[in-house]
C-alpha positions in Angstrom: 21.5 -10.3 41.3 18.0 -9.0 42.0 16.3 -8.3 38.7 12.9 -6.2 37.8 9.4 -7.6 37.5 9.1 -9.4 34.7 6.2 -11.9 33.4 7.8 -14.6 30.6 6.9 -14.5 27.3 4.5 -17.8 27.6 2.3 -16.0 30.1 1.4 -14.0 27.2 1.4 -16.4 24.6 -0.7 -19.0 26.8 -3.2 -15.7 28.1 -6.9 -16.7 28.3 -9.5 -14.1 28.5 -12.0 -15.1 31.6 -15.1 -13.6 32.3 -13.4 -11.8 35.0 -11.2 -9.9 32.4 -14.3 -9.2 30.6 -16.5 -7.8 33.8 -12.8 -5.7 34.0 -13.5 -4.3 30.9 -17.2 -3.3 31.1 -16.1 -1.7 34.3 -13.8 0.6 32.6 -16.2 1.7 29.5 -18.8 2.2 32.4 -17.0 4.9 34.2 -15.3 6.5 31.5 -18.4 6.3 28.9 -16.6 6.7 26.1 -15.9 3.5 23.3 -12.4 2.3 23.5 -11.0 0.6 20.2 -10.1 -3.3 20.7 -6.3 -2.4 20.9 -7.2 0.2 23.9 -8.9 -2.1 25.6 -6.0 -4.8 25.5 -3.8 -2.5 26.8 -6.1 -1.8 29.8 -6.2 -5.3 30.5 -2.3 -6.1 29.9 -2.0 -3.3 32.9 -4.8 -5.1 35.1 -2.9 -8.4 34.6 0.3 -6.8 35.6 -0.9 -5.3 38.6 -2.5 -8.6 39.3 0.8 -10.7 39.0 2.6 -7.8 40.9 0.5 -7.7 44.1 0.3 -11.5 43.7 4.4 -11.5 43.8 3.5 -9.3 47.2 1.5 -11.5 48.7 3.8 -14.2 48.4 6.7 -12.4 49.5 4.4 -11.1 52.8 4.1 -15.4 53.2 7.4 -16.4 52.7 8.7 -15.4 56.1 11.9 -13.5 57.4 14.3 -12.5 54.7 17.7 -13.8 54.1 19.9 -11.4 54.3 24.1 -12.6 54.9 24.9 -9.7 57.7 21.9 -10.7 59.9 21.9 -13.8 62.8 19.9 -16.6 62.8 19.5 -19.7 64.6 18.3 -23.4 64.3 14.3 -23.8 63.6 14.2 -20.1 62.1 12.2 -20.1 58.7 13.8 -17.8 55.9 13.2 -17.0 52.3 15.9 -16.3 50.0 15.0 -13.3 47.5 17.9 -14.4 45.5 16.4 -17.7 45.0 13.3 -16.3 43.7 11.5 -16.5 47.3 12.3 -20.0 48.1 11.5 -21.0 51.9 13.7 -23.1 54.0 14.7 -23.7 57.8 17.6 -23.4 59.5 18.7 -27.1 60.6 22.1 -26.1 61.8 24.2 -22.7 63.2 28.2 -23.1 63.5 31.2 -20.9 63.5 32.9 -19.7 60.3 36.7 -21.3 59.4 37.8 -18.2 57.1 40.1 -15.7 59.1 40.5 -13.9 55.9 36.5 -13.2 56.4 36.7 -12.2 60.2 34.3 -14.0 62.5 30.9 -15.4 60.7 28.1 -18.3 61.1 27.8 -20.7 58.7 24.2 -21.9 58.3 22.2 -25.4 57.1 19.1 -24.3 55.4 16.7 -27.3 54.0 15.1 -26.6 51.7 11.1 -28.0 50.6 12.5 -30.1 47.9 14.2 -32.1 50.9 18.0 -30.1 49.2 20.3 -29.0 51.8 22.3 -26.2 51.2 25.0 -23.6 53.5 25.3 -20.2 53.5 27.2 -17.2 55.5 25.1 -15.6 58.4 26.6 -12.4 60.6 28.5 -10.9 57.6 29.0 -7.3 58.2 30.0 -7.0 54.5 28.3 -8.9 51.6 27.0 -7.6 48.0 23.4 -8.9 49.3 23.6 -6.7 52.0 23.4 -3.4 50.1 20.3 -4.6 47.5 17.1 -4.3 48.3 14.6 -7.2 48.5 13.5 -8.2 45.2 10.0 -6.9 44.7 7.4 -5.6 41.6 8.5 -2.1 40.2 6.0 0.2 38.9 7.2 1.2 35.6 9.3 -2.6 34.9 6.3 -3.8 32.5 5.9 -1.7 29.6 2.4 -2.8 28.0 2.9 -1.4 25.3 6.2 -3.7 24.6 3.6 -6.2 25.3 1.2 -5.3 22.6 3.8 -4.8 20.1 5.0 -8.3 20.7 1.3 -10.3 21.1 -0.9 -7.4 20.3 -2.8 -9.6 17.5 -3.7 -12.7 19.2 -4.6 -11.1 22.2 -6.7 -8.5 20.2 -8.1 -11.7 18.6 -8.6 -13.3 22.0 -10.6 -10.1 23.3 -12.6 -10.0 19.7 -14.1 -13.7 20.7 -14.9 -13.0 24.1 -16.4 -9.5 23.5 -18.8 -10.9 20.3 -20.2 -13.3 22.9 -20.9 -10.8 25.0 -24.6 -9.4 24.6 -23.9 -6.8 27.1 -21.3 -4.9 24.6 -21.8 -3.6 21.2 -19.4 -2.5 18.1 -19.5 0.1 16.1 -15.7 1.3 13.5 -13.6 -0.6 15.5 -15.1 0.9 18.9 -17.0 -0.9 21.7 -19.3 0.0 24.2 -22.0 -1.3 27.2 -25.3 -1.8 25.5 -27.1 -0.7 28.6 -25.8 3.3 28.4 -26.5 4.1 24.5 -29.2 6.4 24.2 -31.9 5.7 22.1 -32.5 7.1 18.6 -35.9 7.2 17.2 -36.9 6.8 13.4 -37.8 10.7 13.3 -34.2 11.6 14.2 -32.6 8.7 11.5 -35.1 10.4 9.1 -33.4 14.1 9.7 -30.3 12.4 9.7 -31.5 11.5 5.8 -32.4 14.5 5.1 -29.3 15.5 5.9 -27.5 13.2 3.9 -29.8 13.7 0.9 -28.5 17.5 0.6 -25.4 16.3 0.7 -25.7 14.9 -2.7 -23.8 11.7 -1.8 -21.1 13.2 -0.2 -20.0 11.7 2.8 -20.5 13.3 6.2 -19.1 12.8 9.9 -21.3 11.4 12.5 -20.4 15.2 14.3 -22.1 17.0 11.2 -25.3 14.7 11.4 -25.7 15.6 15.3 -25.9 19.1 14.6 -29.6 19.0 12.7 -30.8 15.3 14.1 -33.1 16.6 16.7 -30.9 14.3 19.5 -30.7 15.1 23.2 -29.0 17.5 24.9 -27.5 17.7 28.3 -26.1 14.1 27.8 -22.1 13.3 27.1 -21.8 13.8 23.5 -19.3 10.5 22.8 -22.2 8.9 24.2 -24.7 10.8 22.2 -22.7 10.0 18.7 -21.8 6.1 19.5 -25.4 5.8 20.0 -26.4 7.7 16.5 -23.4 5.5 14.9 -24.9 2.3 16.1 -28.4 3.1 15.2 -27.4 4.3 11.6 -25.4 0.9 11.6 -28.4 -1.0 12.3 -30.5 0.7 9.6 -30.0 -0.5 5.3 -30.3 3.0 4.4 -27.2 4.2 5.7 -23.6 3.1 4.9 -20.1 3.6 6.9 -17.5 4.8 4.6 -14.5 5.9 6.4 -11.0 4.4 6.5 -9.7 3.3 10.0 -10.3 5.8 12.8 -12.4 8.3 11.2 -16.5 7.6 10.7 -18.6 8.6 7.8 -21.7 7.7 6.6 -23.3 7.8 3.3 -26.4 6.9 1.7 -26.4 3.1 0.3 -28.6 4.9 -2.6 -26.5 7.5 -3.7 -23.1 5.5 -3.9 -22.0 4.7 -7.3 -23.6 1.9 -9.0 -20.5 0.4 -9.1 -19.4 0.9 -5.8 -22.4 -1.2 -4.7 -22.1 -3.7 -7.7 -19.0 -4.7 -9.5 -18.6 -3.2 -13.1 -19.3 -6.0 -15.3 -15.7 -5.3 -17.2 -14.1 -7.0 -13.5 -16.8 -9.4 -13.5 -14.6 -12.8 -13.4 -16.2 -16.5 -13.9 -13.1 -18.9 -12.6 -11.7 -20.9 -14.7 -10.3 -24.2 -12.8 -6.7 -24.2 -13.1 -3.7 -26.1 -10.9 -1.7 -23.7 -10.1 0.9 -26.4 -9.6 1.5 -26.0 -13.3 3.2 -22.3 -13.1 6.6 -22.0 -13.6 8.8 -20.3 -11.2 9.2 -17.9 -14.1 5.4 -17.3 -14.4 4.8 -17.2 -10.6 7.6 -14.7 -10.7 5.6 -12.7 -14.2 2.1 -12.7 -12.0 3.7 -11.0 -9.1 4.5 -8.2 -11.0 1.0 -8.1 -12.8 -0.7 -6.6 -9.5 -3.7 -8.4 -10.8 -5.9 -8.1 -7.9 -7.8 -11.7 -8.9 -4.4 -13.1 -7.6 -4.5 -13.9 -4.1 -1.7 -16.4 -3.8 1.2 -14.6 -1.4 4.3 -13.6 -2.9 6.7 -13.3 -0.4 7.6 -9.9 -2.1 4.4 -8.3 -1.5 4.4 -8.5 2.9 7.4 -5.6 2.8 6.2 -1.8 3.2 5.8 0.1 0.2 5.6 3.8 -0.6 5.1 3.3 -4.5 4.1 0.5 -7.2 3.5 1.5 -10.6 0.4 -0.3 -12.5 0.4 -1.5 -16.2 -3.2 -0.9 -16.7 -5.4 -3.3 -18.6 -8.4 -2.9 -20.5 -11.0 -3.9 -17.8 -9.7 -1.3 -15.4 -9.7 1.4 -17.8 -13.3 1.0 -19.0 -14.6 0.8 -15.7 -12.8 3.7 -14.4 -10.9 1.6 -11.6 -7.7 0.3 -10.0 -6.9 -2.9 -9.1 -5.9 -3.3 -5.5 -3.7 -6.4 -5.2 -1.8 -7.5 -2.6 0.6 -5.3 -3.1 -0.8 -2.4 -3.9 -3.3 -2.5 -0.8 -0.8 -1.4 1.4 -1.6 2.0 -0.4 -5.2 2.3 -0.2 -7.0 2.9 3.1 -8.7 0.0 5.3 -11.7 -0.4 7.5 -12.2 -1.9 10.6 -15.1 -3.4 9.0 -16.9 -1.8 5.8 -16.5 -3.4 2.6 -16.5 0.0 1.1 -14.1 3.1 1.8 -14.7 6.8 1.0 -11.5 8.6 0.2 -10.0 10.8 -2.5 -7.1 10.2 -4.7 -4.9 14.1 -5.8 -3.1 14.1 -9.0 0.7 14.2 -8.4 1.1 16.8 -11.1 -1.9 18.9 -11.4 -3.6 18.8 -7.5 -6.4 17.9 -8.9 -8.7 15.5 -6.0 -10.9 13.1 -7.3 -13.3 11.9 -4.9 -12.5 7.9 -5.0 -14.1 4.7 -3.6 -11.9 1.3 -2.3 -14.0 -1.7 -2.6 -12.3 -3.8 -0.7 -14.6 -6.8 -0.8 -13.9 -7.3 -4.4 -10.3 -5.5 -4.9 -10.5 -2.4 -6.9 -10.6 1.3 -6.7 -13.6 3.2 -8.2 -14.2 7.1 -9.2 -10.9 7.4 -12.3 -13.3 7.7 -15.6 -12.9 10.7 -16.2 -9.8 11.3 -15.3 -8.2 8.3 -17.5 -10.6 10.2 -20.5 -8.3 13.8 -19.6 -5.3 11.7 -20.0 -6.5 10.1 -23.1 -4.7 6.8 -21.4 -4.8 3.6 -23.0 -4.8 -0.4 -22.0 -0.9 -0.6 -21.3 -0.2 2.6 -20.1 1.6 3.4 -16.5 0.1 5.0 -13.7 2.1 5.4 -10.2 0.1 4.9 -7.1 2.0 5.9 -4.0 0.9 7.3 -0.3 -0.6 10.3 0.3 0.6 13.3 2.4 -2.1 13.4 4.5 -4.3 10.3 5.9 -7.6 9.5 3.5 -5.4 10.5 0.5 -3.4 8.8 -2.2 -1.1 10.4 -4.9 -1.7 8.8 -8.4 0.1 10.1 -11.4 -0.3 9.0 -15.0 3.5 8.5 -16.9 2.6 11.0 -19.0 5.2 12.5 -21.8 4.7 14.6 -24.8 1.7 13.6 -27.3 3.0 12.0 -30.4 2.4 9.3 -32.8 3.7 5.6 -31.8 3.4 2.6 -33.8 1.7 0.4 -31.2 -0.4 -3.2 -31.2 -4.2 -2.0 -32.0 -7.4 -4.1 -32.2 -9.6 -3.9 -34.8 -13.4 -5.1 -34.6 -14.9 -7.2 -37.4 -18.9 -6.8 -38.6 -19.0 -10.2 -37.8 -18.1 -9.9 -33.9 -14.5 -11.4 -35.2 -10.8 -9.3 -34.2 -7.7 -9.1 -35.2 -4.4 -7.1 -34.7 -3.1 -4.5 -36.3 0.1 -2.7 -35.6 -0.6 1.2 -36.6 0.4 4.5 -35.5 -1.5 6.4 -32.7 -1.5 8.9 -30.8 0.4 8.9 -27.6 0.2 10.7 -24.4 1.9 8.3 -21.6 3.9 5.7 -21.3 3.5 2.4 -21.8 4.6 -1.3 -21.5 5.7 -2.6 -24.6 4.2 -6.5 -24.4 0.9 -5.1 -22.7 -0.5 -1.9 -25.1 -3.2 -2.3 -27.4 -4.6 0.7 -28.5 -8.6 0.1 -28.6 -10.4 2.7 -31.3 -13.3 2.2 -30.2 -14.4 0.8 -26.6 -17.9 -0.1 -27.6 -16.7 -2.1 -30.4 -16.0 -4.6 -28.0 -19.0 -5.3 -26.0 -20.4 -7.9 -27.9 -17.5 -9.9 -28.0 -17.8 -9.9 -24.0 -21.8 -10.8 -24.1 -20.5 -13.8 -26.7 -19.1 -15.1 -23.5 -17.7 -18.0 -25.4 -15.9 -20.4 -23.5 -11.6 -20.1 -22.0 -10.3 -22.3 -23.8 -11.8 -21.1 -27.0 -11.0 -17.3 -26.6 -7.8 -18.3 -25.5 -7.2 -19.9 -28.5 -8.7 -17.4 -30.4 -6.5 -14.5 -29.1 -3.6 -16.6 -29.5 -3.8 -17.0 -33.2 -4.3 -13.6 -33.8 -1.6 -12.7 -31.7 0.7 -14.9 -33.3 0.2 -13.1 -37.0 2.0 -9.8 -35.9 5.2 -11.9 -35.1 7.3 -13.6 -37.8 8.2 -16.5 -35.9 4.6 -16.9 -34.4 5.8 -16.2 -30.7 3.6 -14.8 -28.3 4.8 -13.6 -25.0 2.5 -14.8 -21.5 2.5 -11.1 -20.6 1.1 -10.3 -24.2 -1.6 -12.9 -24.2 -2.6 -11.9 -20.6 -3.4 -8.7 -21.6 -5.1 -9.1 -25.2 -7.2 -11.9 -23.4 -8.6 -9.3 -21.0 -9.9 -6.8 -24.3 -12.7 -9.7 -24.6 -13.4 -11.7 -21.2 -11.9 -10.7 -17.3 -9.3 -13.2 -16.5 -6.3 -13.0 -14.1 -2.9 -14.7 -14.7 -2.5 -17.4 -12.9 -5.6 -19.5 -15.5 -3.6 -18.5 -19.0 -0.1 -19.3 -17.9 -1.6 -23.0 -16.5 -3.4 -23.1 -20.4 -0.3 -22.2 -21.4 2.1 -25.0 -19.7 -0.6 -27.8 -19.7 -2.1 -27.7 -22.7 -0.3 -29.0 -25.5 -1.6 -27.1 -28.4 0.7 -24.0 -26.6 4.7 -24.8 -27.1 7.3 -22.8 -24.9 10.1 -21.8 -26.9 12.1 -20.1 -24.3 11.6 -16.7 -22.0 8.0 -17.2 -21.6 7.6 -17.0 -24.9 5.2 -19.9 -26.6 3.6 -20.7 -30.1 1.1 -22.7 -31.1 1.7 -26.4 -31.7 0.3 -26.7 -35.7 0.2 -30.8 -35.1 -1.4 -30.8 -31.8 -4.1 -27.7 -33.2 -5.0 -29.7 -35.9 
């Protein structure tokens, strides 16, 4: 049977990009003069390729010779390819009479073959399946490229990234590329008005469209070519920054971004501790999964599904700085970039509508611009906020658990004169929920800064915390999930260190469910 055009899956796997591809491409953004994105440029060259193969197909079929074809006559010498046989050529050696009177009167014909094969076949049937098909040749519409890309889009996105960053010729910009040799050149008087314009914007991000308007740039040239050139010259220059998620561009001054936007708040400030993480549990790898710590970077096979929600126990550095942590499995709710570190977006209130204008540092995992809105809230370490996606693209829902104010009896920590703590359990007031092993109601967040300055050493905070923690509980059992989160009132550390402490050190005795107490022989 004759089949469509088709290319196997290793030509795609095994594609090179060669400077011809390349001089392809620079073609293209040439006479379109517009900046294509990586993907769009893939797909061009996926069709370019195809037409290639097809009219390669062509040409071999123009070479092959006469057609077989069973209801035609041939005779001895005659050179034939077989469009069955994928265009093989042979030569007619031999020419006698069919034996079938069933078939009516026929040739039977020796064909050999390049491979030195001989094989037979009918000649002079008036009635034969191959009769009615037409010769196999490329379709127009058989090779779908974007089947293609959804199949080896990556590594041949990857592919065109290598080849296009040794390329002088082109230049990058959000994800977009274009020939060096058509931007227009922006002077410093026109950055300076863009600036300005920025300056009276207060901080406020603003689209490379809005900065055109009042930049002073030339007219009477295409304006995608106009504002690729102002993008790559405010690229190129400290005092702006690009801020927008994927596909949309905004710029913002470096100077006006929150200080800890452009520095990490010292509450998520982390000094590793060495750990093996060969020393977690199943149990414990399973206990940090759920943590959404955003220090954890091992991949949990349950964080690479899709999700629309994840609901955040938060802990004491978060809420102090006025972020969210953006683990692996919450990232899948903020925005990306195709290359800032930093993204501009806003984050609405499920209940109240409220939009708070919100900042995804995804260099160093966390989500800045919730201060105030954890003080309206009057939320506390432990408490439960649900992240989930937004309704429209740059926003994301977040919504405290909240439930009627009332009193709770609930873990607080109380602050010593002499920079000492311990833990109380008292009644507070409540406004949210919260996760029973992971509240601690802190009075007074100042009161703990100069336990963080002590910076004493991991193992002896951990220590520390663990005997205080141990007084609240008759039996002297602490939970992993409780010491996690009373360690991180007094010094930034993510699971995965505390739960090693926990299995290798023998001064810390599991007792069951991830539960431990301290070993009095070993701590003596």
């Amino acid at each position: 049977m004759v089949g469509e055009f088709k290319l196997p899956n290793e030509y795609w796997l095994n594609l090179q990009v060669t400077p011809q591809d390349v001089e392809y491409l620079h073609t293209i953004l040439f006479e379109r003069e517009t900046p294509l994105t990586t993907r769009d440029l893939a797909s061009e060259l996926v069709d370019a390729r195809v037409r290639q193969e097809k009219e390669a197909v062509k040409n071999k079929q123009k070479a092959a010779g006469r057609p077989f074809l069973p209801k035609e006559k041939f005779s001895v010498g005659e050179e034939l390819a077989f469009p069955a046989l994928g265009w093989q050529q042979g030569k007619v050696t031999a020419v006698r009479a069919g034996m079938n009177p069933a078939a009516g009167e026929f040739d039977v014909i020796t064909v050999a073959f390049d491979d030195s094969s001989e094989r037979l076949f009918a000649a002079g049937l008036a009635s034969h399946a191959l009769n009615e098909q037409p010769i196999e040749k490329p379709g127009d519409d058989d090779v779908n490229a974007a089947q293609i890309l959804s199949e080896h889009g990556v590594s041949f996105e990857k592919k065109l990234e290598a080849a296009f960053n040794s390329d002088d010729g082109l230049v990058k910009i959000a994800g977009s590329w274009f020939p060096r040799a058509l931007l227009v050149d922006i002077n410093e008087g026109q950055l300076n008005l863009v600036e300005a314009v920025l300056d009276m914007a207060g901080g406020e991000p603003l689209n490379t469209s809005d900065l055109m308007k009042d930049s002073d740039l030339p007219t009477g040239v295409n304006a995608k070519l106009i504002e690729f050139s102002l993008n790559y010259a405010l690229q190129d220059d400290d005092r702006f920054d690009e801020v927008g998620p994927a596909g949309q561009i905004l710029w913002c001054l470096r100077r006006l971004e929150p200080d800890f936007v452009r520095d990490v708040p010292p509450q998520l400030q982390y000094d590793e501790v060495p750990h093996e993480r060969e020393d977690l549990s199943p149990e414990m790898l399973a206990l940090e999964a759920q943590l959404n710590d955003e220090l954890t970077e091992t991949d949990h096979a349950d964080v690479r599904d899709e999700v629309s929600s994840v609901t955040i126990v938060l802990i004491y550095p978060h809420l102090r700085a006025g972020t969210l942590p953006v683990s692996q499995r919450t990232r899948k709710l903020f925005p990306t970039a195709y290359e800032t570190p930093r993204v501009r977006f806003t984050l609405v209130d499920g209940k109240t509508k409220q939009r708070i204008p919100a900042w995804v540092v995804l260099e160093h995992g966390y989500v800045y611009g919730l201060r105030e809105w954890y003080k309206a809230h009057q939320l506390i370490p432990g408490s439960l906020v649900e992240v989930r996606k937004g309704e429209n693209p740059g926003e994301v829902i977040v919504e405290a658990k909240s439930q009627r104010s009332s009193k709770d009896w609930v873990r607080t920590v109380m602050i010593g004169s002499d920079g000492g703590f311990v833990f109380a359990t008292l009644k507070q007031p409540i406004t949210a929920e919260f996760n029973d092993r992971m509240v601690v109601h802190v009075p007074d967040f100042k009161a703990l800064d100069p336990i963080w300055e002590k910076r004493r050493s991991f193992e002896e905070l951990l220590l520390m915390v663990m005997k205080e923690l141990s007084k609240s509980n008759p039996q002297g059992h602490v939970h992993a999930q409780e010491l996690y989160a009373a360690v991180n009132l007094v010094r930034r550390v993510p699971p995965a260190p505390i739960f090693a402490a926990l299995e290798s050190n023998p001064v810390y005795k599991h007792v069951g469910d991830l539960h431990f107490r301290l070993d009095e022989e070993a701590n003596a």
